[in-house]
C-alpha positions in Angstrom: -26.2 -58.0 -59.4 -29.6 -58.6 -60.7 -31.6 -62.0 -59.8 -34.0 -63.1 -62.2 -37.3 -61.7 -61.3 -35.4 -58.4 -61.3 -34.2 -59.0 -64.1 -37.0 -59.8 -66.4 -38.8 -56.7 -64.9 -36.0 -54.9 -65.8 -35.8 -55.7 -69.6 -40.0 -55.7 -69.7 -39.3 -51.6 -68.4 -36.3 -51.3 -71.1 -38.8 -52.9 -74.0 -41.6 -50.8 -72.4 -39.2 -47.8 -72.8 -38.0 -48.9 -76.1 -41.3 -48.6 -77.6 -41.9 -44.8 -77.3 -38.6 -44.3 -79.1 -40.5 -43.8 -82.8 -42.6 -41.0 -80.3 -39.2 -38.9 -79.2 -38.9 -37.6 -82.3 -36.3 -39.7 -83.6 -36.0 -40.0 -87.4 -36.2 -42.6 -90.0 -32.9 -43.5 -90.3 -32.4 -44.4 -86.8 -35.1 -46.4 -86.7 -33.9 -48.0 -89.2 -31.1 -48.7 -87.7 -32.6 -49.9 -84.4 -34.4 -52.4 -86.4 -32.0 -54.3 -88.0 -29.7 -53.9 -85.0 -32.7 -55.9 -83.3 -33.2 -58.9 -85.4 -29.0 -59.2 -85.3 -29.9 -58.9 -81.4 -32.2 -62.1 -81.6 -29.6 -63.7 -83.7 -27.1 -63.5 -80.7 -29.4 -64.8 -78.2 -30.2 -67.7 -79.9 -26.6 -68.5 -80.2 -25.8 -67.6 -76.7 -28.2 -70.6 -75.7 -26.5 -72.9 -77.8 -22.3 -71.6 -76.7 -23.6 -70.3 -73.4 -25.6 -72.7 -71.7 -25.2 -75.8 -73.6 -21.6 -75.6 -74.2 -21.5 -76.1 -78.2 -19.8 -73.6 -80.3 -22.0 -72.7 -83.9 -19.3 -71.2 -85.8 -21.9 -71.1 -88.6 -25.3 -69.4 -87.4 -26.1 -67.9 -90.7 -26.9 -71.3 -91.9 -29.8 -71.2 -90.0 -30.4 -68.0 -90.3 -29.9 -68.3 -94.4 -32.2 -71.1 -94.2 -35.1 -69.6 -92.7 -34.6 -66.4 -94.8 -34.3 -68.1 -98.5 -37.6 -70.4 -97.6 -40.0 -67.3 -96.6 -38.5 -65.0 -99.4 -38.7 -67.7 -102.1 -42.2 -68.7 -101.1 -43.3 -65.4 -101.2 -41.5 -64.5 -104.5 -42.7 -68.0 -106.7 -45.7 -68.9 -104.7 -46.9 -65.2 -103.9 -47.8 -66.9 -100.2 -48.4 -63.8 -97.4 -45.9 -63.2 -94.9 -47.6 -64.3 -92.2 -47.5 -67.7 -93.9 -44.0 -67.2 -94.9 -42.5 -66.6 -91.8 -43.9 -69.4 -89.7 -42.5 -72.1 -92.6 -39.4 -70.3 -92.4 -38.7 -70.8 -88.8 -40.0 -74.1 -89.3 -37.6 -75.0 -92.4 -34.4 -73.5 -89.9 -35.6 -75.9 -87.4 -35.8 -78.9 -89.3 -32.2 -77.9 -91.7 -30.8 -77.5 -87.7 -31.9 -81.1 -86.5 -30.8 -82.4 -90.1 -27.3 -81.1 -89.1 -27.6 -81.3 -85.4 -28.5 -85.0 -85.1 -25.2 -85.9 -86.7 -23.4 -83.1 -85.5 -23.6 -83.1 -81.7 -22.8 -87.2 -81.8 -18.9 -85.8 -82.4 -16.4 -84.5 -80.0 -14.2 -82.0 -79.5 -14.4 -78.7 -82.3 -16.3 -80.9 -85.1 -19.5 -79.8 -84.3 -18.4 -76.3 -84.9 -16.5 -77.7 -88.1 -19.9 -79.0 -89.5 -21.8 -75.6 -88.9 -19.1 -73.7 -90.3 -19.1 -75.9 -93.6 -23.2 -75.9 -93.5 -22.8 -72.3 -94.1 -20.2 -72.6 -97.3 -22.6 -75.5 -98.8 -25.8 -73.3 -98.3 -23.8 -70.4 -100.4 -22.9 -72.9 -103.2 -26.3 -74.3 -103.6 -27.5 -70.5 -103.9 -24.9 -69.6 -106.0 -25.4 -72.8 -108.4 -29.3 -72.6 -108.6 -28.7 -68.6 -109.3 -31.5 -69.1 -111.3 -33.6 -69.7 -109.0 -32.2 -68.0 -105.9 -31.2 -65.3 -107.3 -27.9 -65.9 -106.7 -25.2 -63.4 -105.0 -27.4 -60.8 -106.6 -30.7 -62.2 -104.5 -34.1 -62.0 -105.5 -36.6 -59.0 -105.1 -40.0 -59.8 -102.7 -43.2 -58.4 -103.7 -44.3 -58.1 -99.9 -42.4 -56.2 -97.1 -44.0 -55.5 -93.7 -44.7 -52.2 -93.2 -43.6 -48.8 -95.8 -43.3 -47.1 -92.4 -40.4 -46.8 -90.4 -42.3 -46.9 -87.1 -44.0 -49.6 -87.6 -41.2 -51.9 -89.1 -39.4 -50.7 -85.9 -42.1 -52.0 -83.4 -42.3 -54.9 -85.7 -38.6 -55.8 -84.7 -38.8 -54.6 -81.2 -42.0 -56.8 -81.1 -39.7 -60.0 -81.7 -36.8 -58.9 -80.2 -38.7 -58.5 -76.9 -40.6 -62.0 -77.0 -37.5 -64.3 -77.6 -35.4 -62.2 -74.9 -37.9 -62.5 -72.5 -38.6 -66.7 -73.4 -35.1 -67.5 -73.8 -33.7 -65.2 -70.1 -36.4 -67.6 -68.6 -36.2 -70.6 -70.1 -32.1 -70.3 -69.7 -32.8 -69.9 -65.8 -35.1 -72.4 -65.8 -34.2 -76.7 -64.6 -34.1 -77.2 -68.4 -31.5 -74.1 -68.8 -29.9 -76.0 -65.5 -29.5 -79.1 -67.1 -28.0 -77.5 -70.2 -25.4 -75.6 -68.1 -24.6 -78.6 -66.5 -24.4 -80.6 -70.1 -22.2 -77.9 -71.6 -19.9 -77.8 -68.6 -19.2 -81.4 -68.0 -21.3 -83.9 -70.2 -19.8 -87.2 -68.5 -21.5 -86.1 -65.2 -24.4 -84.6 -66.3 -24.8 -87.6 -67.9 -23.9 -90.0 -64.8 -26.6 -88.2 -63.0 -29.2 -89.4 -65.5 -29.5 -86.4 -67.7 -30.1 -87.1 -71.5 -27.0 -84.6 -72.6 -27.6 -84.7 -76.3 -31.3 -84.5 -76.2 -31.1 -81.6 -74.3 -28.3 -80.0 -76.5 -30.5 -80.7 -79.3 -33.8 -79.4 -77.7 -31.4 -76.1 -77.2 -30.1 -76.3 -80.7 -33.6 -76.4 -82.5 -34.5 -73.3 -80.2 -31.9 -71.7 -81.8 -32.6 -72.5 -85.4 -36.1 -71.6 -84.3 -35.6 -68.4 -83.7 -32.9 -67.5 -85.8 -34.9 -68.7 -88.6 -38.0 -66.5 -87.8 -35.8 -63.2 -87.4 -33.8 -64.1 -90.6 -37.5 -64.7 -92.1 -38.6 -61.3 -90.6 -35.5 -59.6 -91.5 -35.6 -59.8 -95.6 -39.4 -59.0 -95.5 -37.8 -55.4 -94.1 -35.4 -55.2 -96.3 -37.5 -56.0 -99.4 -35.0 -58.3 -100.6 -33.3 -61.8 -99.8 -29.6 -62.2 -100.7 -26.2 -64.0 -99.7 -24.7 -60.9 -98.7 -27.5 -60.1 -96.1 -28.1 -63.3 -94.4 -25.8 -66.3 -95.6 -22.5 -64.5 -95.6 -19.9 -65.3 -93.1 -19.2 -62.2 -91.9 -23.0 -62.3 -90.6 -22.1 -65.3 -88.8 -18.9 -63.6 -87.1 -21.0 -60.6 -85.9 -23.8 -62.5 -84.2 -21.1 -64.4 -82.6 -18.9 -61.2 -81.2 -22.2 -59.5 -80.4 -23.4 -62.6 -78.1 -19.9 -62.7 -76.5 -19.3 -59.3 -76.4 -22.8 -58.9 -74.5 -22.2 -61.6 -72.0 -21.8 -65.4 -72.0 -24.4 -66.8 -70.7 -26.8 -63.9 -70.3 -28.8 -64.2 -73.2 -29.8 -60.3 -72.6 -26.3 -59.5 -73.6 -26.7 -60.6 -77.2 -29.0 -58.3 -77.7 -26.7 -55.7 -75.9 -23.9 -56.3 -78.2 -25.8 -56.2 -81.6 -27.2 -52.8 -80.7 -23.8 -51.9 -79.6 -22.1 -53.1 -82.5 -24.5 -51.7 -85.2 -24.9 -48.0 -83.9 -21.4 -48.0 -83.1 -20.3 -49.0 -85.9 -23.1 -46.1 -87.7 -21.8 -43.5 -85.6 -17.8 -44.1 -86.7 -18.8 -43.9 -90.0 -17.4 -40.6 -91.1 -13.7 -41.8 -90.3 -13.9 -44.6 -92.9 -12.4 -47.8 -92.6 -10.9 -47.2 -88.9 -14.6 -47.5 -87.7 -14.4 -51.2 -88.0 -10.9 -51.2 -86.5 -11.9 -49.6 -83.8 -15.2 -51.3 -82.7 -13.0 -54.5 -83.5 -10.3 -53.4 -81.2 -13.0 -52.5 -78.3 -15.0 -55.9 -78.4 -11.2 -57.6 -78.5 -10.4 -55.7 -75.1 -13.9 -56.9 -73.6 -13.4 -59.9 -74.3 -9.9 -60.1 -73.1 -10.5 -58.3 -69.7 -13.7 -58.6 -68.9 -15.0 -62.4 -70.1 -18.2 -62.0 -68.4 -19.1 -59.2 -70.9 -21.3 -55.8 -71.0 -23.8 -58.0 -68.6 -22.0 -60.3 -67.3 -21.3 -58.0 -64.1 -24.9 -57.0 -63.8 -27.1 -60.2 -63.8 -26.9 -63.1 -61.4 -26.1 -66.7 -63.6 -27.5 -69.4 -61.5 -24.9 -72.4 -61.6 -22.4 -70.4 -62.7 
């Protein structure tokens, strides 16, 4: 098993290595499919902070996500602002949507809090729906800007972010702040009796989340070219960030990224036999999660506290 220092050497080596990819030869359309595999990657880690470490299950991450995405794209579509003012205010707008619901939200017990996400999710695709035009609707809205015509450099653009949040959020989680929210998420009463503010720490981990979520989601339709429901609101986004992150590991952070990767070129690669591809990366993530609960990494990287 790794410890943390080897660890974040490890995944610098494996970004390092990741970089030269565009240099091996490999084509377009595997870049391609790196890159969104990459911002589905960040996705999962920043729920794997929120379910891992601080105990809270966000059955609706493409809320925040879909949040962050609609406010870059429609600025950027009506206000003709650049992306690199777009995506700032759309991380920004995920963060502050996230503490609108979160505040609320983490004050109730039991599965309400993932109730409320999941229904944030359904509300944000009404509102886009019933404003259709001004949102585009479920057909979405074209953007005049993307970030790079190249498939290289889109790629690095991804790995870029990927890299950054995988490498703040593996050390932040095995930090005495990642501590206390292991602790909150495990037992709050006692984490609380030892004079640990539980929900303002949830919360802290919570904005993080929508944070980060909100600047890959913002990142994500300035590579496609195009915001819509289907690519960042829908539900099924939501469920495949959340297998990915559990599929990856609990509590690794690293393994989100893992288990979008996996997911994505797995699901590519079992294309040619038609619908069974989804069956069958479906069946594999059920038996991972069934018989071996720590994960792809959960074997492989030392979780302090656990």
């Amino acid at each position: 098993m790794m410890s943390t220092p080897k660890t974040l050497l490890g995944t610098a080596a494996v970004i390092a290595l990741m970089a030269l990819l565009p240099f091996a030869g490999v084509g377009g359309y595997v870049l391609g499919l790196m890159t969104s595999a990459l911002y589905f990657g960040v996705f999962a880690m920043g729920w794997d902070l929120l379910f891992g470490f601080a105990g809270e299950v966000n059955f609706g991450p493409s809320f925040l996500i879909g949040v962050g995405a609609y406010t870059a794209g429609l600025l950027n579509h009506y206000a003709h602002w650049p992306i690199i003012a777009c995506v700032p205010v759309g991380a920004l707008a995920a963060v502050v949507a996230g503490l609108l619901l979160a505040v609320p939200a983490l004050r109730l017990s039991g599965p309400y809090f993932g109730l409320v996400t999941l229904v944030a999710v359904l509300l944000l695709q009404n509102v886009i729906v019933i404003f259709a035009g001004f949102t585009g609707g479920e057909i979405g809205l074209d953007l005049p800007d993307v970030l790079a015509i190249s498939s290289r450099v889109n790629y690095w653009y991804a790995l870029g972010v990927a890299g950054i949040v995988a490498l703040g959020l593996f050390a932040l989680s095995r930090s005495a702040v990642g501590l206390i929210l292991q602790a909150s998420g495990q037992d709050a009463i006692e984490a609380a009796a030892l004079g640990f503010n539980v929900v303002r720490h949830k919360l802290a981990a919570f904005c993080i989340s929508a944070l980060v979520s909100g600047l890959a989601g913002a990142m994500l339709v300035f590579y496609l070219g195009t915001v819509s429901t289907d690519s960042v609101v829908d539900i099924s986004i939501g469920v495949q960030v959340i297998i990915a992150a559990v599929l990856g590991g609990r509590r690794t952070i690293l393994g989100g990224a893992v288990g979008a990767i996996f997911l994505i070129v797995a699901g590519e690669l079992l294309r040619p036999v038609g619908q069974l591809s989804t069956f069958i990366v479906s069946a594999f993530a059920l038996l991972v999660i069934l018989f071996f609960p720590g994960g792809l990494l959960g074997r492989f990287i030392v979780r302090e506290g656990a």
